[in-house]
VEXDREN-2710 file (C-alpha; in Angstrom, 1 decimal):
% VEXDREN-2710
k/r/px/py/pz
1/UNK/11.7/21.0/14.3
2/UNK/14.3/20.0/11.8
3/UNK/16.0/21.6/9.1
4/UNK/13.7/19.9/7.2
5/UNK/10.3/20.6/8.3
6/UNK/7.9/18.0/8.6
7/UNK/4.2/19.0/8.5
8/UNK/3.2/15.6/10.8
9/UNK/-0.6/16.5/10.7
10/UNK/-0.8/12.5/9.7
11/UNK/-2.0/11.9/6.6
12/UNK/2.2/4.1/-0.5
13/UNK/1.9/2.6/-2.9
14/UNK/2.2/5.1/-5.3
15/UNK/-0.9/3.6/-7.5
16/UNK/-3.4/3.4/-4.1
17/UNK/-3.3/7.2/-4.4
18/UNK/-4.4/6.8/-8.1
19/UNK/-6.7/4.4/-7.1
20/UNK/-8.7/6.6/-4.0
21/UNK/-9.4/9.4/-7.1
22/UNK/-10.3/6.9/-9.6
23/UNK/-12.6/6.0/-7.0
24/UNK/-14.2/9.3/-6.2
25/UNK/-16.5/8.8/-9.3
26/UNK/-18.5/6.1/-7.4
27/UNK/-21.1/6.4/-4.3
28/UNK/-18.7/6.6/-1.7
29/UNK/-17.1/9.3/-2.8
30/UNK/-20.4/11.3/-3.4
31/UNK/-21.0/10.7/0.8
32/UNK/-17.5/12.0/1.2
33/UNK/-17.8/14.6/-1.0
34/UNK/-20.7/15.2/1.7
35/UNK/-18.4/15.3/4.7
36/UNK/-16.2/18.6/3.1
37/UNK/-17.0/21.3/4.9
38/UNK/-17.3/24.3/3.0
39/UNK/-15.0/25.8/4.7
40/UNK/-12.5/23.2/3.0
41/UNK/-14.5/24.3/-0.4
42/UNK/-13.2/28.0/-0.1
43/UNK/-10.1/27.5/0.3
44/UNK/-9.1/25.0/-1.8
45/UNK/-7.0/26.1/-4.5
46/UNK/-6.2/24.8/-8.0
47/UNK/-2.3/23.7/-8.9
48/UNK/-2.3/27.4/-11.6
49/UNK/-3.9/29.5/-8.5
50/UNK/-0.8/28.2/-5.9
51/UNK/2.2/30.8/-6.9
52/UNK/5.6/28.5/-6.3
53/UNK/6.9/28.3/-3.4
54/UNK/10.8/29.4/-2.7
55/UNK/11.1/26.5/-0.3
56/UNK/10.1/22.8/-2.0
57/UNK/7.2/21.2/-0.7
58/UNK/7.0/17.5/-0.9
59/UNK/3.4/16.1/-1.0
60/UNK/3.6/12.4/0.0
61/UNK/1.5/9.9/1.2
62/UNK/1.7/9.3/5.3
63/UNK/4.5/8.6/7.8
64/UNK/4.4/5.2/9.0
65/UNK/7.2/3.8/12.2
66/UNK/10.0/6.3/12.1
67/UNK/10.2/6.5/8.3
68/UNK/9.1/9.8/6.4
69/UNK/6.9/8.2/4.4
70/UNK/4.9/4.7/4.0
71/UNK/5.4/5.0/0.3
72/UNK/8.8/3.9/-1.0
73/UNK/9.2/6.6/-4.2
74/UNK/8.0/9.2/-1.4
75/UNK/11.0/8.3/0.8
76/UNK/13.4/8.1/-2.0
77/UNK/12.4/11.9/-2.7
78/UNK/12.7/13.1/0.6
79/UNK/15.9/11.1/1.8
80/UNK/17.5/12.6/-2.0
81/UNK/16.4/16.2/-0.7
82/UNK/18.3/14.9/2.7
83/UNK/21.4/13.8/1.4
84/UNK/21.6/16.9/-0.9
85/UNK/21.2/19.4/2.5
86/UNK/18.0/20.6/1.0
87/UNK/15.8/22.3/3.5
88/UNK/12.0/21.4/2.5
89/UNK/8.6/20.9/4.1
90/UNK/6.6/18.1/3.5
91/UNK/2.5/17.3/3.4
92/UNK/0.7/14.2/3.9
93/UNK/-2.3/13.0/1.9
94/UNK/-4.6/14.0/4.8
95/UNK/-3.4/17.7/4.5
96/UNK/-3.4/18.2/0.5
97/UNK/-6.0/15.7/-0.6
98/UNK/-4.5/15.3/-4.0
99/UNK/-6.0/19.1/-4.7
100/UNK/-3.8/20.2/-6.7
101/UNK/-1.9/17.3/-8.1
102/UNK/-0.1/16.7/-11.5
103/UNK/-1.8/14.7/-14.1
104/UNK/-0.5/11.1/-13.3
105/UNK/-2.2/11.2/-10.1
106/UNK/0.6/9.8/-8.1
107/UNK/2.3/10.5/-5.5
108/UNK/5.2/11.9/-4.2
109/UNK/4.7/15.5/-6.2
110/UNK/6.8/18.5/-5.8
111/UNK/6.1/21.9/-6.0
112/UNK/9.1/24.6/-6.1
113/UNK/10.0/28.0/-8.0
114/UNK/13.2/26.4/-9.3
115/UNK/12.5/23.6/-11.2
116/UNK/9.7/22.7/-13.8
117/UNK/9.4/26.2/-14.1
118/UNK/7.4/26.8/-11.3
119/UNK/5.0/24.0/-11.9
120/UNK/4.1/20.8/-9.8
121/UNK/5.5/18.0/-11.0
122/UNK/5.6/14.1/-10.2
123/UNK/7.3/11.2/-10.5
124/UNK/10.0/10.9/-7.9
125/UNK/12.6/10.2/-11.2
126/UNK/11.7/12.9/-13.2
127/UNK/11.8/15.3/-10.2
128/UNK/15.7/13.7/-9.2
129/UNK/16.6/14.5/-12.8
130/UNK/15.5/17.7/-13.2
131/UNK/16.6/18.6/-10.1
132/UNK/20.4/17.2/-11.0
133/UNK/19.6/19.4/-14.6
134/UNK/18.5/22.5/-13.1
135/UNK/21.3/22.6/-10.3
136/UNK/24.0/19.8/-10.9
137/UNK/26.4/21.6/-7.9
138/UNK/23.6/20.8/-5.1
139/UNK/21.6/18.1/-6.6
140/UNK/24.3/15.8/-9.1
141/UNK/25.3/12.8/-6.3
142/UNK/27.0/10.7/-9.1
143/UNK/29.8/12.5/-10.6
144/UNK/32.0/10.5/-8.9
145/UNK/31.0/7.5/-10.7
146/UNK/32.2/6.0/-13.6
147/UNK/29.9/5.4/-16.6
148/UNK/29.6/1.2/-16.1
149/UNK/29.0/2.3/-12.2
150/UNK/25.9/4.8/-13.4
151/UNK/24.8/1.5/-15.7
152/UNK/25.0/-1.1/-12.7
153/UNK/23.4/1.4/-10.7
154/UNK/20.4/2.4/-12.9
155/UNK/19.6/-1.6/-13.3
156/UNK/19.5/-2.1/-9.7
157/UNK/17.2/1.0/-9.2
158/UNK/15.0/0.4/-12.3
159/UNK/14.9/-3.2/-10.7
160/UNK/13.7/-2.2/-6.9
161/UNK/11.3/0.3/-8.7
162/UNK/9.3/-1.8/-11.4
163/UNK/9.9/-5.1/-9.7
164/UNK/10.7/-5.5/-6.3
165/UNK/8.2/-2.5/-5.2
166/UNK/5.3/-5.1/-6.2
167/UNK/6.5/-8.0/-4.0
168/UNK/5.4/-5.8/-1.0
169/UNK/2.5/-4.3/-2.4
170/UNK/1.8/-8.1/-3.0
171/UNK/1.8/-8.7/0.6
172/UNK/0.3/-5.5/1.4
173/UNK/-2.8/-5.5/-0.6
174/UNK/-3.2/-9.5/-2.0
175/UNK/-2.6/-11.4/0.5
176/UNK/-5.0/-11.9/3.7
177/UNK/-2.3/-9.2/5.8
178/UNK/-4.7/-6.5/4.0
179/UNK/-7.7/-7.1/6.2
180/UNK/-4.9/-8.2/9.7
181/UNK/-2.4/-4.9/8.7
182/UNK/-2.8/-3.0/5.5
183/UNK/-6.8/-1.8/6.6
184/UNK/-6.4/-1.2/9.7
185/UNK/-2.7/1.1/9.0
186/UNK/-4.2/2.9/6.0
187/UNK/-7.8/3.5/6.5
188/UNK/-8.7/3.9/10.4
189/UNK/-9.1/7.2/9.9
190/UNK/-11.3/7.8/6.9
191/UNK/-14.5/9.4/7.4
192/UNK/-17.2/8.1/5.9
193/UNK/-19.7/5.8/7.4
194/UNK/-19.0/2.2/7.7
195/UNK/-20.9/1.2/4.1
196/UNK/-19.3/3.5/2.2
197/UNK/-16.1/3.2/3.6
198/UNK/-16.4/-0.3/2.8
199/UNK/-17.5/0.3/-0.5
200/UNK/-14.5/2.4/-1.0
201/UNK/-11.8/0.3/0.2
202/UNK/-13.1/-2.6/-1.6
203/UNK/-12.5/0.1/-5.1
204/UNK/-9.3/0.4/-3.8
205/UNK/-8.1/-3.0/-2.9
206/UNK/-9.9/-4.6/-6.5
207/UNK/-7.6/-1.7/-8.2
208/UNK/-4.3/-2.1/-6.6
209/UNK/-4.8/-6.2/-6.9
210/UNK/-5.2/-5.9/-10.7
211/UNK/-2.4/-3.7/-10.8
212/UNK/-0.1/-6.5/-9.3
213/UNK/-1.5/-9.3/-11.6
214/UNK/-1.4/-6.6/-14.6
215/UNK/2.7/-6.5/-13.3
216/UNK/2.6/-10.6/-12.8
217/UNK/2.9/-11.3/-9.4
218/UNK/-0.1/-12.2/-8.2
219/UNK/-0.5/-14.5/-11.4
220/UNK/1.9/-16.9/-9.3
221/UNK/0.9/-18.8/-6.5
222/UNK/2.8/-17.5/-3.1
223/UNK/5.6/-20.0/-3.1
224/UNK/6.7/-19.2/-6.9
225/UNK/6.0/-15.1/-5.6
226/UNK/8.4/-15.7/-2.7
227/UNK/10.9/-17.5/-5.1
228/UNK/11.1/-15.2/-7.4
229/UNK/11.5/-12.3/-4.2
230/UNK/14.4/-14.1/-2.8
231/UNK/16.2/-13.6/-5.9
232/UNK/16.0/-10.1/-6.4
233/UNK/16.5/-9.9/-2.7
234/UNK/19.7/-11.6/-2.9
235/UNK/21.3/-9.4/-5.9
236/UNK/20.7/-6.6/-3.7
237/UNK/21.7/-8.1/-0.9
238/UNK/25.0/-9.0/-2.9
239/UNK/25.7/-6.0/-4.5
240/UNK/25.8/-4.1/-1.1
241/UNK/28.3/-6.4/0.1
242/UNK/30.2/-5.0/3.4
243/UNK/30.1/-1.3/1.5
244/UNK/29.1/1.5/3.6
245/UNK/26.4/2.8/0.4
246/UNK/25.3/0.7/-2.1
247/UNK/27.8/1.9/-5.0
248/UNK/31.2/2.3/-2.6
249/UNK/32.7/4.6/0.0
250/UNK/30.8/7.7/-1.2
251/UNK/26.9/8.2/-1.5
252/UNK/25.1/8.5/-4.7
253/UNK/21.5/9.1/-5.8
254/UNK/21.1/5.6/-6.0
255/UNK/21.5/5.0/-2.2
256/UNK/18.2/7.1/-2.2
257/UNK/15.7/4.3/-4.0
258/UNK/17.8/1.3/-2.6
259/UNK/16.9/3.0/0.8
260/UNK/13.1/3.8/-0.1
261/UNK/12.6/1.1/-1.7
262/UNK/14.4/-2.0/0.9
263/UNK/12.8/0.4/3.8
264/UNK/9.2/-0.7/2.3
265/UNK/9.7/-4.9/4.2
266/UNK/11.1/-2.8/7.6
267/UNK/8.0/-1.0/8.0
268/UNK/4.9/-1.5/10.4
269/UNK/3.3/-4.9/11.1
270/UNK/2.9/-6.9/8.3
271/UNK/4.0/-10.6/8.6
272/UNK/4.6/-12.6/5.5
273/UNK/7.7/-14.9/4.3
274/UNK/8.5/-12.2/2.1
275/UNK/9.0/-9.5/4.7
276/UNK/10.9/-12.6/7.1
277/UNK/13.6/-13.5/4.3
278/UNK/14.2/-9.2/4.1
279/UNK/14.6/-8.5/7.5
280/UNK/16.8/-11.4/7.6
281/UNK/18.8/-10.2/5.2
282/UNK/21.2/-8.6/7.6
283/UNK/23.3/-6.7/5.8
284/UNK/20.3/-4.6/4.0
285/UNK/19.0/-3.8/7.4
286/UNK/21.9/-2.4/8.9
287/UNK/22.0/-0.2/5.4
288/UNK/18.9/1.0/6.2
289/UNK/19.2/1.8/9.6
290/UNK/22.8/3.4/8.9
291/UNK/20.9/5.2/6.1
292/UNK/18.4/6.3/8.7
293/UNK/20.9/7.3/11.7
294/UNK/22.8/9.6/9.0
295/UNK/20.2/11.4/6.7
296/UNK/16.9/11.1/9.8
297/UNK/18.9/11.5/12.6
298/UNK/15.3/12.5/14.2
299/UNK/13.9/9.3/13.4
300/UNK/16.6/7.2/13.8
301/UNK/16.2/4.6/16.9
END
């Protein structure tokens, strides 16, 4: 076991997590409800029952290759909690359930007795910069940078977050790789009979597609999609240059979402021309596997 422990009992996209609660007020989740034992029932605790934990627990989403997590704001967290020499556990969906999750419904959450005052909270930025507020010694990765550095920085990440995460949840959940990959990898293990599993990931799927074409994406046809990819690709791809982390010599907090966030077209078994052009982009891949050797030296191949 690492320094960080990893709770790999198996458990994305953060809005698929909102989308699996939004869619246990139908039938299928009624059946599943079925399934709980009661057992599960007892114990299950609410988010004001759960005193704060001295060591930070991470709830993500599942592990998927040798990466942490599937989910690209989930890996951000936990590689930030990495490069800061953070020692935390972390809990897959499969283990927490969303049971005691913050009001957003997304994932990653946190839950630690020295920030948010003892609260769970989401939303990977929101946790980064309270963390940075709460204990700028440990957690501030960007003081070395000057002020147009923070501003280049900030563009790119806001960039990879609300823009470039939606070309692979394009591939992921609009094109026909759902039913060849994204099924298969996400839901094997669900148990519910086969209607109501059905019935479920259909909810799911019809959710996460109108959040792409709500974003614009999957308003284009895939040629004008994979266009419009290659561009954003390429500014990264750019930016990066020969530099050893994304903003120079040293490491900074945005190393953590260019890392999450490029690590989403290196992952599983998804063929598209959109994950092609990234893992041809050669410099980006050896920055995610030199990210990987030094801050997941347990993962790393």
């Amino acid at each position: 076991q690492s320094s960080s422990s990893i709770l790999l009992t198996m458990g994305d996209e953060r809005s698929t997590l909102t989308t699996i609660l939004a869619a246990a007020t139908g039938t299928a989740a009624v059946a599943a409800a079925l399934l709980i034992s009661k057992k599960k029932k007892r114990d299950a605790k609410s988010s004001s029952q759960i005193p704060p934990p001295s060591k930070p627990i991470v709830y993500g989403f599942m592990p998927l290759d040798s990466y942490a997590d599937s989910s690209p704001a989930g890996l951000k967290l936990l590689t930030f909690l990495k490069m800061c020499n953070v020692d935390f556990d972390v809990r897959y969906f499969k283990d927490h359930e969303m049971k005691n999750s913050t009001r957003t419904k997304k994932m990653p959450y946190i839950h630690w007795d020295r920030i948010n005052d003892g609260e769970i909270m989401g939303d990977s930025t929101l946790i980064v910069n309270e963390l940075v507020r709460t204990d700028p010694g440990t957690f501030d990765l960007d003081d070395h940078l000057t002020p147009e550095q923070v501003a280049i920085g900030t563009a790119f990440k806001t960039m990879l977050e609300e823009s470039m995460y939606f070309y692979g949840t394009y591939v992921r959940w609009v094109t026909s790789q759902f039913d060849e990959v994204t099924a298969p990898t996400y839901f094997a293990d669900i148990p519910l009979p086969p209607p109501f599993k059905g019935m479920l990931i259909k909810q799911i799927r019809g959710k996460m597609i109108r959040d792409v074409k709500g974003h614009g994406v999957a308003l284009l046809d895939d040629a004008e999609v994979v266009a419009k990819f290659r561009m954003e690709l390429g500014a990264v791809s750019d930016y990066l240059g020969n530099k050893k982390y994304f903003m120079g010599d040293k490491v900074s907090s945005f190393d953590a979402t260019v890392f999450g966030f490029v690590a989403l077209f290196a992952q599983g078994e998804w063929e598209h021309e959109i994950i092609v052009a990234a893992r041809n982009c050669k410099n980006l891949m050896a920055y995610v596997e030199r990210m990987k050797k030094e801050f997941w030296p347990e993962a790393a191949v």
